[in-house]
ZADRENMI-772071 format. One record per residue (C-alpha): y, x, z; residue in three letters. Coordinates in steps of 0.05 Angstrom, whole numbers, plus 5000, padded with zeros to 4 digits. Layout:
N
R/y/x/z/r
R/Y/X/Z/ALA .
...
//
This chain:
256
R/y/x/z/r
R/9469/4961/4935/UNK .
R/9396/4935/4968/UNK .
R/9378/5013/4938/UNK .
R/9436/5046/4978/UNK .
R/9421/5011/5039/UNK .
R/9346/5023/5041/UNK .
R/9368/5096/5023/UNK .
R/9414/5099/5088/UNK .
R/9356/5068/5131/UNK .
R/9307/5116/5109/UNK .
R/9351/5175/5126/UNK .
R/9376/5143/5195/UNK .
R/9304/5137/5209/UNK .
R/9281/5201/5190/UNK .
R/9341/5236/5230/UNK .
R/9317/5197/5294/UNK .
R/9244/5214/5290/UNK .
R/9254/5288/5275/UNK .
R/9303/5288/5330/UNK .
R/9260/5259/5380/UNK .
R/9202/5297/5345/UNK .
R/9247/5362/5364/UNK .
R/9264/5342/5437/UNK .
R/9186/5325/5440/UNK .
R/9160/5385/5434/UNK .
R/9224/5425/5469/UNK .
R/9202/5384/5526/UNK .
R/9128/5406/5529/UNK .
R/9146/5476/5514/UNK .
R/9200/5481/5571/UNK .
R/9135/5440/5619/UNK .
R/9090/5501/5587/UNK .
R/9141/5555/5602/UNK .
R/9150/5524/5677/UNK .
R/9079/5516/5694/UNK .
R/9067/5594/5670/UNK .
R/9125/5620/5707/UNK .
R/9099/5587/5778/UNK .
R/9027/5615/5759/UNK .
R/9068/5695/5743/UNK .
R/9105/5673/5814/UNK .
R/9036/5674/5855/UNK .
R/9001/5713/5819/UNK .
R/9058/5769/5836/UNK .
R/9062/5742/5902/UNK .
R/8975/5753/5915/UNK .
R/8985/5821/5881/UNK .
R/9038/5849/5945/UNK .
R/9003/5893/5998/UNK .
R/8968/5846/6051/UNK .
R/8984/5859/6132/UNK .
R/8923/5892/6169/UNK .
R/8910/5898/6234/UNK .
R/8855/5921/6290/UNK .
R/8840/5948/6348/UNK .
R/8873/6012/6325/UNK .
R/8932/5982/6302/UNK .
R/8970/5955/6248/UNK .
R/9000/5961/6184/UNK .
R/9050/5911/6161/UNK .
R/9094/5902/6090/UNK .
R/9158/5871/6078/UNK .
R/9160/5856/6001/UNK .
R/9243/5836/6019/UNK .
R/9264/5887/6048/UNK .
R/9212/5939/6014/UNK .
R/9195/5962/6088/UNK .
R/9127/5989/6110/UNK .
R/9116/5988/6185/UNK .
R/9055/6030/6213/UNK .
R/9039/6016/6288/UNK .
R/8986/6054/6330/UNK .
R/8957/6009/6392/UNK .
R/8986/6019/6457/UNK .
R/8930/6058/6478/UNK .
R/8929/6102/6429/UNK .
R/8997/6112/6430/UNK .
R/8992/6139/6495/UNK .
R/8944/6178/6465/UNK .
R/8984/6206/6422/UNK .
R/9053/6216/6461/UNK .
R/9011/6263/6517/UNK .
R/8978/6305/6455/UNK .
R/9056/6313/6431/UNK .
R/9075/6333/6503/UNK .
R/9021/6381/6514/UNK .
R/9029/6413/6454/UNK .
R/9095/6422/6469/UNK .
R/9082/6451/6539/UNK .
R/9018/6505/6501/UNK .
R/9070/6521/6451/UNK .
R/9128/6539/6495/UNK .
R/9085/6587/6531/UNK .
R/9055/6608/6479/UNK .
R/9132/6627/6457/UNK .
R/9148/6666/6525/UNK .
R/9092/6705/6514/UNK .
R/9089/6711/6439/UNK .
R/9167/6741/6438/UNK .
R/9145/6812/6474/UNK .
R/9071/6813/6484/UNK .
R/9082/6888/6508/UNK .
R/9117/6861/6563/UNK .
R/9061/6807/6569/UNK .
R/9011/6850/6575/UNK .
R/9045/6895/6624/UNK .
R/9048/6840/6674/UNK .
R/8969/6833/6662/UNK .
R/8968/6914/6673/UNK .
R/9013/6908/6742/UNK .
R/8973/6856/6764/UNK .
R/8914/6894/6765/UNK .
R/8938/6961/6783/UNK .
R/8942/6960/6855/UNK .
R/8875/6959/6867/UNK .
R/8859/7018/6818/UNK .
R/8910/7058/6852/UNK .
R/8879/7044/6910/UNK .
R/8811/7069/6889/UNK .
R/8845/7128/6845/UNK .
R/8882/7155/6910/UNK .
R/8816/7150/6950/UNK .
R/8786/7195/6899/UNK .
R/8839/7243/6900/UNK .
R/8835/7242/6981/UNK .
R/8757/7259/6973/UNK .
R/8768/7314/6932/UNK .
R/8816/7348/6966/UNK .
R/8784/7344/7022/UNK .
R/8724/7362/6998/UNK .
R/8763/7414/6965/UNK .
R/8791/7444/7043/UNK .
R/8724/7442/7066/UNK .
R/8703/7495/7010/UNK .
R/8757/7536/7013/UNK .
R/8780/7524/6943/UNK .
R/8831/7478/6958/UNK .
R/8884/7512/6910/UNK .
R/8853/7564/6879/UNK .
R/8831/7564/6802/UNK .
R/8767/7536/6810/UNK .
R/8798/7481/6852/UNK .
R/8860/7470/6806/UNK .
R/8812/7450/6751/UNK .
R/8780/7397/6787/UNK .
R/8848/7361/6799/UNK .
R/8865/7369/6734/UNK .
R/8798/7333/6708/UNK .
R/8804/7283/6762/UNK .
R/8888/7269/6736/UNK .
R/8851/7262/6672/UNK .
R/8801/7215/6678/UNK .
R/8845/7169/6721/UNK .
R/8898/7175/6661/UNK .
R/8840/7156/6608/UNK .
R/8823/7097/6652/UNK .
R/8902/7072/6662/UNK .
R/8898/7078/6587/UNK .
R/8842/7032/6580/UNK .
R/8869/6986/6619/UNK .
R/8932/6983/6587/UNK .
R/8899/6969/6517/UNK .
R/8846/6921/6551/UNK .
R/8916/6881/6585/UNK .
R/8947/6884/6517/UNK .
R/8890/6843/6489/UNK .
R/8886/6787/6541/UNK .
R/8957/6779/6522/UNK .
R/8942/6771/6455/UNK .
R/8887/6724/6470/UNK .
R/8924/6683/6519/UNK .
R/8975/6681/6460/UNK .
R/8919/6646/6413/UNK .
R/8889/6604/6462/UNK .
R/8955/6578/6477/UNK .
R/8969/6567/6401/UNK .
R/8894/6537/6382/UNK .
R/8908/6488/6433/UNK .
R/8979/6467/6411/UNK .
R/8952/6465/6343/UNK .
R/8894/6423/6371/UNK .
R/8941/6371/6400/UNK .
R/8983/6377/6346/UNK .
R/8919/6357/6303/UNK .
R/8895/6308/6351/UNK .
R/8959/6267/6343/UNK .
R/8972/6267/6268/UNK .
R/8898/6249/6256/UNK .
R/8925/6186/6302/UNK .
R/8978/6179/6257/UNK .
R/8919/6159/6203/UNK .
R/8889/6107/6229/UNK .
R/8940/6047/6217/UNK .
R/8950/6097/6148/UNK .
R/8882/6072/6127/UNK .
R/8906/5999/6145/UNK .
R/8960/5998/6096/UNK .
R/8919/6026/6045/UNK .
R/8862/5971/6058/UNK .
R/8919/5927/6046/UNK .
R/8950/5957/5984/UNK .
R/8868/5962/5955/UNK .
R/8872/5879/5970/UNK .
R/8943/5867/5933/UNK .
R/8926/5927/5883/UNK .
R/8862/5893/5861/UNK .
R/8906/5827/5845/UNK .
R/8946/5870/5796/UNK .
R/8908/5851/5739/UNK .
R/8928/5779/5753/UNK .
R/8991/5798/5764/UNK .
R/8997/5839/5701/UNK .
R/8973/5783/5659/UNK .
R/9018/5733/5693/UNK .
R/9077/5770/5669/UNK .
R/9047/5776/5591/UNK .
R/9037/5696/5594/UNK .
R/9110/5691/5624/UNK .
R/9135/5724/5571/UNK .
R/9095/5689/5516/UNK .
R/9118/5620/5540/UNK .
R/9193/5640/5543/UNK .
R/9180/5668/5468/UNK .
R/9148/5600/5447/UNK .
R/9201/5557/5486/UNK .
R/9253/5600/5450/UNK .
R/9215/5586/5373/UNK .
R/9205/5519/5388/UNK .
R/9275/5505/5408/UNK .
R/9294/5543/5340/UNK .
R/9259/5501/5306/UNK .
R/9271/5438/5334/UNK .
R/9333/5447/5288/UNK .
R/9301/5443/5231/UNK .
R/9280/5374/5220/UNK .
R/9340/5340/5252/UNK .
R/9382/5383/5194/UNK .
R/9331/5370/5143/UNK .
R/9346/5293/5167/UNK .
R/9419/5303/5158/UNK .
R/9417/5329/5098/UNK .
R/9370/5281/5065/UNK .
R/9421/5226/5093/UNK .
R/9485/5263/5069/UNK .
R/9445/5273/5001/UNK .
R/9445/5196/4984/UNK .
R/9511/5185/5012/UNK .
R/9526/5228/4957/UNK .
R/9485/5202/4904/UNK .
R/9510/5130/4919/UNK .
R/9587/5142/4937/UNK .
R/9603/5211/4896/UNK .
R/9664/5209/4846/UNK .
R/9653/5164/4798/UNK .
R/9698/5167/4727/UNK .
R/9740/5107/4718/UNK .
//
């Protein structure tokens, strides 16, 4: 009997340690586990993109609502707003002209003309009456003359036509270079607080290592919380059994 009851003290006391010997270590693995998932937390937090700002603006992140926000400074924003309007302003003229720049460079030809029709009548004028004053004002001889005379003043209205036509095309690319120019002038604007946010996606970016290896220790301390708590089990059942064995051995069937 002394035999049986030092048997059922032994096993109560060796169910009781390896319990609290499994809640022991569940306990330092779940303090393990916690401490490694706060590091992950800041680590992940010192890896987003950091705010930057200067005198050209700023560039600002919003890891909630996944929201980038890119500000120019007022001053160059009113930078930028009058290249937009002017280029808007070179390119619609650009546009009237650019739709029929036949009819463009007529207007440059009209423009001019009444002064060479001026000077071609004069000419005319002179030789007819320098024509009268021969005699030869209609005859073959004379007849000639006017015709060379119709002919240069033709080859010059031609000229002039062709020489019109090309200050409307080059009216037409001025007025485009510079509405490309603003349009230039204001996207390259547009980069400044772009460079900002990238300054402050190098400074989170460069955390990503820390980051990274944040998340591989997370994950190693949930897998050893989740052994340890497997085996925490093992000894309490080992316990168990060792108690239900001399249970057995002292009050199995016996024959009568």
């Amino acid at each position: 009997m002394a035999s049986l009851l030092g048997d059922l003290i032994a096993g109560g006391l060796s169910y009781l340690g390896s319990r609290e010997q499994g809640r022991a270590a569940t306990s330092a693995a779940e303090a393990q586990a916690a401490a490694i998932r706060q590091q992950s937390a800041d680590a992940l937090a010192a890896a987003e993109p950091w705010a930057i700002g200067s005198l050209g603006g700023t560039a600002a992140f919003d890891s909630e609502g996944r929201l980038g926000t890119l500000m120019l400074s007022p001053e160059l924003t009113d930078i930028y707003q009058g290249a937009l309007a002017r280029s808007g302003l070179w390119g619609a003229q650009a546009l009237e002209y650019g739709l029929d720049p036949f009819a463009a460079a007529d207007v440059f030809y009209q423009q001019q003309e009444p002064m060479f029709t001026e000077q071609e009548n004069r000419k005319r004028t002179d030789l007819e009456t320098r024509l009268l004053a021969q005699g030869r004002l209609g005859s073959t001889g004379g007849a000639e003359e006017q015709r060379a005379l119709e002919e240069a003043i033709g080859t010059g209205q031609l000229q002039r036509r062709e020489q019109s036509f090309n200050r409307a095309q080059a009216l037409i690319d001025t007025l485009l270079g510079r509405e490309s120019g603003d349009l230039g002038r204001a996207t390259g604007l547009l980069d400044i607080p772009l460079q900002y946010a990238n300054v402050g996606r190098g400074i989170g970016g460069t955390l990503g290592q820390t980051a990274s290896a944040g998340l591989a220790s997370q994950a190693s301390a949930q897998q050893l919380l989740a052994r340890t708590q497997a085996a925490a089990g093992t000894p309490m059942s080992a316990g168990l059994l060792g108690l239900g064995d001399v249970v057995r051995q002292n009050f199995g069937t016996r024959r009568p």
